[in-house]
VEXLODREN-729022 format. One record per residue (C-alpha): x, y, z; residue in three letters. Coordinates in steps of 0.1 Angstrom, whole numbers, plus 5000, padded with zeros to 4 digits. Layout:
% VEXLODREN-729022
XYZALA...
This chain:
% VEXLODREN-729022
213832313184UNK217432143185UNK218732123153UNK221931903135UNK224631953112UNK226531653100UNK230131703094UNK230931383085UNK232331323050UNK235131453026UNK238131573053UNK241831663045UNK244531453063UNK247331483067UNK250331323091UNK253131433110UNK256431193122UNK256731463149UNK255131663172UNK253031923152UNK254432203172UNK251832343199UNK249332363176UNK249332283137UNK249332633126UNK249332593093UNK246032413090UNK244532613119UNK244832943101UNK241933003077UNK244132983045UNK242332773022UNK245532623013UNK248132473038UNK251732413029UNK251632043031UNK249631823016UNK245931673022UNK244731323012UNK241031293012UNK240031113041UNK236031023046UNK234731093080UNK234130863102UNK237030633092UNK240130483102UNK243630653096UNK244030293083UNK241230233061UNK242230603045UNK245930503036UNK244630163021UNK242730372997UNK245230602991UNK247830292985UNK249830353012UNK248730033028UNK247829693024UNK245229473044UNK246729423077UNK244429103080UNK246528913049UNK249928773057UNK252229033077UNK250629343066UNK249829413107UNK253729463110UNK254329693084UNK251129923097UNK253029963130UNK254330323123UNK250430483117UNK250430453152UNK254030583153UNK252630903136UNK250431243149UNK247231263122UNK245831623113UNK242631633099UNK241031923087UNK238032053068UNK235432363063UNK231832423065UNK229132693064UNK227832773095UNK223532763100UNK222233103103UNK220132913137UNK224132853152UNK225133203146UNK222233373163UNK222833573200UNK220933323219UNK222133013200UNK223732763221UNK225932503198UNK227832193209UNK230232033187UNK230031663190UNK232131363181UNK230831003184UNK234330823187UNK238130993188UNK240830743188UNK242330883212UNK244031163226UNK242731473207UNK243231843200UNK240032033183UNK240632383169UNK237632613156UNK238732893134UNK241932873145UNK241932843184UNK241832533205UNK237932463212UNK238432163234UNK240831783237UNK239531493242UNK241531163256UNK238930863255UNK238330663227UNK235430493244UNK232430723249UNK231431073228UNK232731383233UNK230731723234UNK232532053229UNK230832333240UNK231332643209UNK228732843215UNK229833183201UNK232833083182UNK231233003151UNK231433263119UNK228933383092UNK230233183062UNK233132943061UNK234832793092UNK237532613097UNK237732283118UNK241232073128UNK241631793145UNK244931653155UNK245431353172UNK247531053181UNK247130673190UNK248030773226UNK251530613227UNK253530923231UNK251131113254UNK252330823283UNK255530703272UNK257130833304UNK254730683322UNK255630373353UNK255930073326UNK255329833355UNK251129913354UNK250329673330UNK250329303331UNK249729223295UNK253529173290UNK256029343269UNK253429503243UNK251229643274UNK254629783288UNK255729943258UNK252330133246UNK251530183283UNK248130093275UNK246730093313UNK246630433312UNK245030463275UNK241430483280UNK240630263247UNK240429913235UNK242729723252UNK243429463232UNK244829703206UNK248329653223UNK248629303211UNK246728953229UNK247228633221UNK244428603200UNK244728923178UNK248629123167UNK248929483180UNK247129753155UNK246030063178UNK243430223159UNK243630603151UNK241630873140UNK238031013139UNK236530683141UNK232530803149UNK229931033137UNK230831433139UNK228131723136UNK227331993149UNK223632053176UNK222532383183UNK219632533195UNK218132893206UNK218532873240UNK219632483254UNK221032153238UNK220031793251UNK222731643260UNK221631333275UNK218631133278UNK218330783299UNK215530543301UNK215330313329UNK212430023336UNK212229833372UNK209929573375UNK208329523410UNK209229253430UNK206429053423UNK206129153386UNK202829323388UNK203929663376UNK207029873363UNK208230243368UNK209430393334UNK211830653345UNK213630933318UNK216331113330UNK216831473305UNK219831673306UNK220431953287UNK223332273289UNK222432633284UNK220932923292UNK217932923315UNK214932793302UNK211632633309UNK211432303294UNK208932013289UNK209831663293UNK207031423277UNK207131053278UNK204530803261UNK204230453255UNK203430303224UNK202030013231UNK199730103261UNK199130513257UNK200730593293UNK202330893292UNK203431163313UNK204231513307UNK206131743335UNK207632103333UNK210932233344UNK212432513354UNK216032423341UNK219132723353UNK221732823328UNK224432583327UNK224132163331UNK220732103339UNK218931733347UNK214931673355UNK213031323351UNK209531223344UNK208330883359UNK204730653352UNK204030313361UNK202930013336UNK200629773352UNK201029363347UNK203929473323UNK204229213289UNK207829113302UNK210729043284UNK212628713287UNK215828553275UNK215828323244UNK214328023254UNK212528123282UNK209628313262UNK209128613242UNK211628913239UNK209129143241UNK210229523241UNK208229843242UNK208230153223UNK209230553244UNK208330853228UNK210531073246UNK210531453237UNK213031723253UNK213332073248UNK212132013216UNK214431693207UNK212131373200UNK213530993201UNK212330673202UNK213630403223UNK212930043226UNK213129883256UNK212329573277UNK210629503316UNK212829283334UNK213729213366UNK217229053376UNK218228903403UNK221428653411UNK220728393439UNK223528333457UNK222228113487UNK224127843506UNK224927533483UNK224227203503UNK227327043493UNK230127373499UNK229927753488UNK227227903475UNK225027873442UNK225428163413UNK222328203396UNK221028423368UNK217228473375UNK215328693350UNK212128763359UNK211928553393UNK213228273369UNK216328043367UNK218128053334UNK221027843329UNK223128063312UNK224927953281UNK226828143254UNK230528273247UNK233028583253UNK232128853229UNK235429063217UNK235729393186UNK234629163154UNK237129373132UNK241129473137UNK239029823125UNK236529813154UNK234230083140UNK233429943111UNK231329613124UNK227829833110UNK224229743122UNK224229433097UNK227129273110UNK226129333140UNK222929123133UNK224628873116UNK226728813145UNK224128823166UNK222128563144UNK224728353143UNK224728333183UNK221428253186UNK222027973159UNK224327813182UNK221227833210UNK223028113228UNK221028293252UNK224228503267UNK227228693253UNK229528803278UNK231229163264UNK234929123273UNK236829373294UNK239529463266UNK237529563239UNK235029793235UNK231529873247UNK228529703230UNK227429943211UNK223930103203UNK223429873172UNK224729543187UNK222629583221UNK219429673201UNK219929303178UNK220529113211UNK217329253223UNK215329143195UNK216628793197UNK216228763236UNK220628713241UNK221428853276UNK224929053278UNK227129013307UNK229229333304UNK232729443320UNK233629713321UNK236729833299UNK239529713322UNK241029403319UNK244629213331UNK246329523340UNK247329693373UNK245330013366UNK246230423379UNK243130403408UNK245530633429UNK245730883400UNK243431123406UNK242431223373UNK242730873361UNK239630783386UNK237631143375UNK237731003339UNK236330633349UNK233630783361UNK232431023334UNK232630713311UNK231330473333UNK228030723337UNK228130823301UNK228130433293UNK225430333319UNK223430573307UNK222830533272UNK222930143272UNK220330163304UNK217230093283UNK218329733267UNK216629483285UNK219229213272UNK221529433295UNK221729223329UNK225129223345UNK227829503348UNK231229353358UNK233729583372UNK236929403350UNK238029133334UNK240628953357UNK242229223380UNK241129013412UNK242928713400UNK245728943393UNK246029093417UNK246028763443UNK247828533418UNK249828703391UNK252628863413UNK255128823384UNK253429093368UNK252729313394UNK254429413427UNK250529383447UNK252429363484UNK252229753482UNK248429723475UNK245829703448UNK245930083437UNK242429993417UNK240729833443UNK238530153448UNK237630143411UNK235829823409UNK234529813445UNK233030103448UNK233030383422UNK231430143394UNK229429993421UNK227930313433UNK227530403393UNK225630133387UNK223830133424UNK222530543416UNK222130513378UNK221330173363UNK219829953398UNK217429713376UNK221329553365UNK223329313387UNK226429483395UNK229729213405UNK233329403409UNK235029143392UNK235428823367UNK236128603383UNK235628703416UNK234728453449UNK233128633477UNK233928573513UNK237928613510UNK238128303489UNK240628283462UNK239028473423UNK237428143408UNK237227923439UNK234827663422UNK232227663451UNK231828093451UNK231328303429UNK232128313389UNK235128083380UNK237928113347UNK238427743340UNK241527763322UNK243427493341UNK242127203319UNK243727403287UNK246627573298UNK247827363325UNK248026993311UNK251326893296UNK251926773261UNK248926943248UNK245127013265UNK243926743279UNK239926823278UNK238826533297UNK239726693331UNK236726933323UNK234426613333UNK235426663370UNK235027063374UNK232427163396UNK232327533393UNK229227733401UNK229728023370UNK232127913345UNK232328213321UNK235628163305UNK237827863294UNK238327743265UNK240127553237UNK242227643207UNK241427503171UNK242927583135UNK240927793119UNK239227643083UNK240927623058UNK239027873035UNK240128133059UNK243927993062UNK243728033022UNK242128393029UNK245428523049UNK248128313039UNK249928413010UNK250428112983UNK253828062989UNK253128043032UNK250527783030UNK251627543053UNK252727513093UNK254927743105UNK255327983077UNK256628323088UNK252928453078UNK251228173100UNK253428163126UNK252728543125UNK248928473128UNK249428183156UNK248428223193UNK251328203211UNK249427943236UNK249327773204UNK253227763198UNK254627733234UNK256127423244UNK253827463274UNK252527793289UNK251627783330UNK253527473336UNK257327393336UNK258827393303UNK260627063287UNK263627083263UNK262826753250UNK259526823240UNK259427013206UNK255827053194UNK254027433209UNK250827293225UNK248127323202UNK250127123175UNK250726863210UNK247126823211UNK246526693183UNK249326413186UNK247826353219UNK244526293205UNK245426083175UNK248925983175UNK249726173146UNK252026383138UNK251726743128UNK255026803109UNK254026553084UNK249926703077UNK249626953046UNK248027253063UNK244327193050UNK244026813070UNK245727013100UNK243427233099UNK240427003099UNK241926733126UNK243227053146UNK239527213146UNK237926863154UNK239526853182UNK238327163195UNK234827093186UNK235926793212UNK237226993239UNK234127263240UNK231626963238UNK232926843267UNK233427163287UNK229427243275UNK227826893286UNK230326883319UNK228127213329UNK224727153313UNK224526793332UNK225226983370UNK222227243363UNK221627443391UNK224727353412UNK226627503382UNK224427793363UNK226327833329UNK228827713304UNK230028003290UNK233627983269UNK236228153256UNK235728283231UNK232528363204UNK234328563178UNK237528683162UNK239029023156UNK241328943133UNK242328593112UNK244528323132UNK246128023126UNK244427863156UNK241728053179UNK239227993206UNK236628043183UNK233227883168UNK232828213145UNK236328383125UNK236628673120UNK234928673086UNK232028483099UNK232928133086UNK231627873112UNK234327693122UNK233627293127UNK233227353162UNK230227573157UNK227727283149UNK228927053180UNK228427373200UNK225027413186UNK224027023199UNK225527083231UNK223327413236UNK220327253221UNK217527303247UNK217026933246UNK220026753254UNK221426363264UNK225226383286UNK226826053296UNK229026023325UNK231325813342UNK231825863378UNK232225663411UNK232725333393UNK229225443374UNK228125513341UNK225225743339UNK223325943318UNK221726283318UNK218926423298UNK219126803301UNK216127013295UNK216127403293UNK212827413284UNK209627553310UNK207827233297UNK208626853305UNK209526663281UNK208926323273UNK210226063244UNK212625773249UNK216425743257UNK218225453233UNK221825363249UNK224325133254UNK227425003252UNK228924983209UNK232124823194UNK234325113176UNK234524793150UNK230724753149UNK227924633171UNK226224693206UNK227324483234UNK224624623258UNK221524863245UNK217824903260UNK215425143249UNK213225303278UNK210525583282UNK211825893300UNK210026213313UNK212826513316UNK211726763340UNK211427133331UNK214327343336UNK216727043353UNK218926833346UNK217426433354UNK219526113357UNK218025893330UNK219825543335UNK222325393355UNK224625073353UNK228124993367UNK231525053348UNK232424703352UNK229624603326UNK231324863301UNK234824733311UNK233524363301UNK232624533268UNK236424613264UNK236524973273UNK239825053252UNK237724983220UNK233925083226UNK232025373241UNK228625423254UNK226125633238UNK222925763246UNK220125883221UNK217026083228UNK214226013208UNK210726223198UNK208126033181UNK211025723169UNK213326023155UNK216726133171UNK216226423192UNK219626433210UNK222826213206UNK226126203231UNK229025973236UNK231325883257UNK235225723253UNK237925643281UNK240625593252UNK241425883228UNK240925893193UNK244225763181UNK243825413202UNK240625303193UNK241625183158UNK238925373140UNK238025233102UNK239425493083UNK236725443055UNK233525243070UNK230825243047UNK228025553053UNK224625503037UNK222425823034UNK218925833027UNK215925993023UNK213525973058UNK210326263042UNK212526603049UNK214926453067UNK218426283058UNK219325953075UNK222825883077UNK224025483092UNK226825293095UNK227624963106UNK230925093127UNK231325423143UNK231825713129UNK234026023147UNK232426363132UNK230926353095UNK231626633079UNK229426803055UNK231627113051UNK235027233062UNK235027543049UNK232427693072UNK230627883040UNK227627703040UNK224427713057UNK223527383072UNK221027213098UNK223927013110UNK227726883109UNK230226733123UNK228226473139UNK228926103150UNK227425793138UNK226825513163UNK227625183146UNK223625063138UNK222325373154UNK220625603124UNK221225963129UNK219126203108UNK219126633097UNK216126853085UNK216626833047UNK214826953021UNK216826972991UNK216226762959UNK220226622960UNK220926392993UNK224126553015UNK227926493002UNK230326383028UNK233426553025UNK235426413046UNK235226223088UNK237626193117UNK238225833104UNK239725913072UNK243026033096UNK243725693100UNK244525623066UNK242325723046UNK242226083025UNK239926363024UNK237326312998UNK236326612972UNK232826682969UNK
C-alpha cells in the first residue's frame, strides 16, 4: 500500500544576495541551528507572499510596489525544514520518492546534508528518487533555489522576441511562465520559491508514479475504449491494475509482471452507446466516474466521451473552412484568451478557479483558449470547465520567442513536460485542441526585427513534430495544430482563407486610435485573438492607485498602462504631431472629446464603452459568417494583474468590466447582426441552438433625435445552428433617412418580448449629436423591467463598478423601441449614468 507524508507547512527561509557557495552548508548540516537567520515561511507559498507577511514587502498589485519587488528575483532563496521519517520509509524494501508539485524554478534539494536531486522547470512536478537516504528520527531537508535569471545570464540574448525585458531575464530558455518577464498587459514579477504541494510517497516495494486516462469515441459514436496507462518505479513486483466504471459497472482487472526500475502496463474496456459529453450549448456535459487502483494506490477520475474532429475541407469561395466538430457536430466556437489570474499564479485555488469559470459561462462562453505564456490549466481549473461544458484550446508553453530547438537538452526537457502535461490533463473531456505555441510561425515569417530567421527556424522541430508525435502516441482523441496562428499550404500565419488567424490589424494598425469598424470586413476562417483595449472601472482604478495618483498619467497609472495604450501608434509609422498614446486616441476618435480634460472616473467609463463597442463588433462580424468563419474568440478573458487599460471583460479581481454584459448579448445563443454591404443593408439572425427558432424581427431605420423613418415587423424562422439573412433593403433608403444622424436597428422578439437587439451607425458617436439627457422611463412589465425612450440611447448603465450581479447592462435604447431585463426585485433599476451624458451632461449618483 503506497503511503503519503505531507511536508507542506511551517519552513525556514532564508535569502542569499550571492551565490550560496556550492552548497548552503550551513543549513545542510544537521545543526538544528544555522548561523543566519530563518523567517517562517508556509509551504506551498510564494517568496513574495512570505516577505509581505514578514513586512518586507508591500502588495505589488497597488501603485509601484511591482518595481520595488524586482530584487526577490535578484536574490538565491534557502528553504529549510525537518521531519520524522515513517517507520514504512525506513524499512529495507521501502522505496520513497520525494515529490514536489511546483519549483519556481531552478532548484537544488539536499537530504541530510547531500544533494538528492535539481530541478529546472517550474511547469510540471518533480519526483526525486530517496530511497535509502532517509534516517530513523529527524531529517533534514533544503531547498535552494533561484528565479532562473542568473542560471542563463550568459546566455545568446538575441533568442527572445519579447523585447528588452525577454532579453535581459533570457526567459526563452526558462522553462516557466513566460509572461513573468514583463507583457504589455502585466509588469515583470518572476515568481520564486516552492510554489506547489511537497510530501513524501513510499511504499514496500514500488511507487505509482503516473497514471493516465484516455477515452476515444468510435467514429460513429456507438462505443468508446477507456484506456489507463500505470507507471510505477521500483523493485520488481507483480502488480494489479483495476479499472471500473461508476456509472455503468464495466470494469477490468489485468496483472503485471512489472521489472525493477520504470515500469508502465495498461488495462483497456469498451463502453457501449456512451452518454457523450458536449460543449455548452450543444447538450449536456456529461462526465463519468474511474475507479482506478494501482499497486495499491486508488483515485478517482472524472472524465468525459468525446470525439473531435476539425473539418478543414475546400471553402467554395477561397481556402479552406476551420471547423471545431465535437461529437460529429459543428460548434461555432466562441469565448476569450485565458492567461495566470494572479501576479502570484499559484494561488488562483479551486474557488477562483470556479468563479472564473462561472463567470465565462455567464458571458455564453463555450471556449477558453489557455495562452502560450502562462501556465498550464491546471487540475482544478480543467475539472470546473468540464462541469460547465467550456472547451479549452491549449498551447503549449512557448509563445513570441525564437526558442533553443537546436539545444539538445533544451528539446530532452520539452518533451518530459510535454508527456508529463499530456498525461495528467488527458482525461478532461473539455480538453479538445493542443497548440504547439502561441505566435512562433508568425514570428518567425514576419517579425525579422526580432529575430535573424534567414539562418533558420531553430524550433521548427519542436512544434512540428516532437509535440505532434506527443500528442499523436499519448493523447490521439485531441486535435493537435503546431501553431497559433498557423495557415497550412505555405500560406502566410493568419492568411484569412487557411487556417486560424490573429486579427490584430483592426487594433494595432489604424492611426489616431482603433478604428473597430474595419472588423465588419474580415473574413477569417478562426479568429482566436484580436482585441480591444478599455480602462478598467473605476472601483479597481480606486483599488491600485494611490489617492494622490488618481488621475491620467500619474507615475502609478502610467506604471499600470499598456504600452499599446500610451504609444503614439505601435505597428504603423509614428507622427510627431500627434500627442495622444492610442487608447486615449480612441476615445477622441469616437466622441470628439478630449482626454486631458476627463477626471479619471468619466475616462474610465467612456474609455471602457468604447471597448464594449469594439468587441461587439468583432463578436457579431464573426457570428453573422457562421460556418465560413467558426469562432470569435478575443483577446483577452482575464487579468493577471490591475491595469489602467486592458483587453479585458473580467480584471483581475473579478470586477466585470462594462464590456462584459455587451459581450454576453453578442454570445447569446440567440442573436440579431445588421450589416451594410454592397450598397445593402441587411440583417442576420444568428442561432447556436440545435432547435429552430421562430419569433419576429422589428427593424428599421430611427432618428438619433427621435422617431423611425422606416420600421416593419415580420415573422422569421432562424435555422438551427446557421446564421440566416432575415431582411434586406438598399442603402439608399437609409441614406434618404440622413445616415449622418440615424441608424438602423433590428429587434428579435419571443412571444411580443425583446429577445435580441443590434444596431448599426456609419457616423461615430461624437457626430451624431446624441441628447445628452433624453428622458428614460422604466417600468414594471411582471418580472421584468421595461426601459423607453423617445430618442436613442448609447449604453445605459446600471453599474460602472462591475460589483454587482445583474441580468443586463450597458444596453441601448432605440428611440420608441422598449427594451426590457429579468427583474425581480421590489425597487425598479437606478441608472447611473449613459454614453449621452458625455455630451454634456454629468454622471448621475445612484
Amino acid at each position: 500500500m503506497q503511503r503519503i507524508l505531507s511536508l507542506n507547512g511551517n519552513w525556514g527561509l532564508t535569502y542569499a544576495d550571492g551565490p550560496p557557495i556550492a552548497a548552503p552548508w550551513e543549513f545542510t548540516t544537521l545543526n538544528p541551528a544555522p548561523a543566519r537567520r530563518l523567517m517562517t515561511a508556509e509551504v506551498p507559498e510564494p517568496v513574495h507572499r512570505t516577505l509581505e507577511k514578514h513586512g518586507l514587502l508591500d502588495d505589488p498589485n497597488f501603485g509601484m510596489n511591482s518595481l520595488r519587488a524586482r530584487w526577490v528575483e535578484e536574490c538565491y532563496w534557502i528553504y529549510r525544514r525537518t521531519f520524522t521519517a515513517p517507520a514504512g520509509a525506513l524499512g529495507p524494501d521501502a522505496v520513497v520518492h520525494l515529490v514536489f508539485e511546483r519549483l519556481e524554478m531552478l532548484a537544488k534539494v539536499y537530504l541530510n546534508g547531500e544533494l538528492a536531486g535539481s530541478t529546472a522547470n517550474a511547469l510540471v512536478p518533480h519526483r526525486i528518487d530517496v530511497t535509502g537516504k532517509l534516517r530513523e528520527g529527524e531529517n533534514t531537508l533544503v531547498v535552494a533555489l533561484e528565479s532562473g535569471v542568473f542560471e542563463y545570464c550568459d546566455h545568446p540574448s538575441k533568442i527572445s522576441c519579447g523585447g528588452e525585458m525577454g532579453d535581459l531575464t533570457k526567459r526563452a530558455w526558462l522553462r516557466k511562465a513566460q509572461h513573468q518577464s514583463g507583457w504589455d498587459w502585466q509588469a515583470r514579477l518572476q515568481n520564486v520559491g516552492i510554489l506547489g504541494d511537497v510530501r513524501l510517497e513510499y511504499a514496500p516495494d514500488s511507487v505509482v508514479t503516473e497514471l493516465s486516462l484516455v477515452s476515444l469515441a468510435a467514429d460513429d459514436l456507438s462505443s468508446a475504449r477507456i484506456i489507463v496507462k500505470g507507471a510505477a518505479e521500483g523493485r520488481a513486483v507483480r502488480g494489479t491494475l483495476k479499472l471500473r466504471i461508476a456509472e455503468t459497472g464495466n470494469s477490468v482487472e489485468e496483472s503485471f509482471e512489472l521489472p525493477e526500475g520504470h515500469a508502465q502496463c495498461a488495462v483497456e474496456l469498451t463502453l457501449d452507446r456512451p452518454k457523450l459529453w458536449f460543449p455548452r450549448g450543444a447538450g449536456e456535459p456529461f462526465r463519468y466516474t474511474a475507479e482506478i487502483e494501482f499497486l495499491g494506490k486508488r483515485v478517482t477520475r472524472k472524465f468525459g466521451v468525446r470525439k473531435v474532429a476539425v473539418d478543414q475541407s475546400e471553402h467554395p469561395v477561397e481556402g479552406t473552412y476551420f471547423i471545431l466538430e465535437i461529437n460529429n457536430r459543428r460548434i461555432f466556437c466562441k469565448g476569450g484568451n485565458f492567461v495566470p489570474a494572479d501576479l502570484y499564479y499559484s494561488e488562483v485555488d479551486a474557488g477562483r478557479c470556479r468563479e472564473l469559470v462561472r463567470l465565462a459561462a455567464g458571458a455564453n462562453f463555450n471556449l477558453l483558449r489557455i495562452w502560450g505564456g502562462g501556465i498550464y490549466a491546471t487540475e482544478e481549473f480543467c475539472d470546473a470547465c468540464d462541469e460547465a461544458g467550456i472547451m479549452l484550446w491549449h498551447d503549449f508553453i512557448f509563445a513570441c520567442a525564437k526558442y533553443p530547438g537546436e539545444n539538445e537538452a533544451f528539446s530532452r526537457a520539452v518533451r518530459k513536460e510535454a508527456l508529463t502535461v499530456v498525461r495528467a490533463l488527458n482525461h478532461h473531456p473539455s480538453l479538445v485542441v493542443w497548440c504547439g505555441n502561441n505566435e512562433l510561425e508568425l514570428g518567425n515569417r514576419s517579425w525579422r526585427q526580432y529575430c535573424d530567421c534567414e539562418v533558420g527556424w531553430s524550433d521548427h522541430y519542436i512544434f512540428h513534430h516532437l509535440l505532434a508525435k506527443v500528442v499523436h502516441d499519448e493523447s490521439p482523441q485531441v486535435f493537435y495544430w503546431p501553431s497559433s496562428p498557423y495557415s497550412p499550404g505555405f500560406k502566410e500565419p493568419s492568411d484569412p482563407t487557411t487556417g486560424d488567424q490573429h486579427p490584430w490589424k483592426a487594433t494595432l494598425e489604424t492611426p489616431g486610435g482603433t478604428d473597430f469598424w474595419t472588423f465588419r470586413s474580415y473574413v477569417d476562417r478562426f479568429p482566436n485573438e484580436g482585441g480591444v483595449l478599455g480602462c478598467s472601472t473605476p472601483a479597481t482604478l480606486r483599488q491600485f492607485l494611490p489617492e494622490n495618483e488618481r488621475e491620467l498619467w500619474s507615475f502609478s497609472w502610467d506604471h499600470h498602462d499598456n504600452p499599446f495604450a500610451r504609444l503614439e501608434d505601435t505597428f504603423g509609422s509614428f507622427s510627431p504631431e500627434r500627442r495622444l498614446g492610442h487608447a486615449y486616441a480612441t476615445v477622441e476618435l469616437w466622441t470628439g472629446l478630449d482626454p486631458r480634460t476627463l477626471p479619471m472616473e468619466r475616462y474610465a467609463v467612456v474609455s471602457g464603452l468604447l471597448q464594449a463597442e469594439g468587441l461587439e463588433e468583432y463578436i457579431m462580424n464573426y457570428r453573422r459568417r457562421m460556418f465560413s468563419t467558426a469562432s470569435a474568440i478575443f483577446w483577452m478573458y482575464n487579468d493577471s494583474w490591475p491595469v489602467t487599460h486592458g483587453w479585458t471583460i473580467v480584471d483581475c479581481y473579478r470586477r466585470k468590466k462594462l464590456a462584459y454584459y455587451p459581450v454576453k448579448r453578442a454570445f447569446a445563443p440567440v442573436a440579431a447582426a445588421v450589416v451594410s454591404e454592397h450598397g445593402s443593408v441587411k440583417i442576420f439572425g444568428v442561432n447556436d441552438t440545435f432547435e429552430p427558432w421562430s419569433g419576429e424581427l422589428r427593424c428599421g431605420v430611427f432618428q438619433v433625435c427621435g422617431g423611425i423613418a422606416r420600421e416593419r415587423t415580420i415573422p422569421v424562422e432562424l435555422a438551427p445552428d446557421a446564421s440566416t439573412l432575415l431582411a434586406e433593403f438598399p442603402k439608399s433608403e437609409w441614406e434618404a433617412a440622413g445616415s449622418g444622424r440615424s441608424g438602423v436597428f433590428a429587434q428579435l422578439l419571443s412571444g411580443g418580448r425583446p429577445a435580441a437587439q443590434h444596431r448599426l451607425f456609419e457616423r461615430r458617436f461624437g457626430e451624431l449629436g446624441l441628447d445628452p439627457d433624453p428622458e428614460i422611463r422604466i417600468s414594471r412589465a411582471g418580472n421584468r423591467a421595461r426601459f423607453e425612450s423617445g430618442r436613442y440611447v448609447w449604453r445605459v448603465c446600471l453599474d460602472i463598478d462591475g460589483e454587482c450581479e445583474l441580468p443586463d447592462n450597458a444596453f441601448d435604447l432605440i428611440p420608441g423601441v422598449p427594451y426590457e431585463i429579468p427583474w425581480d426585485r421590489e425597487e425598479l433599476p437606478v441608472i447611473l449614468t449613459t454614453g449621452n451624458s458625455f455630451f454634456g451632461g454629468g454622471v448621475r449618483d445612484a
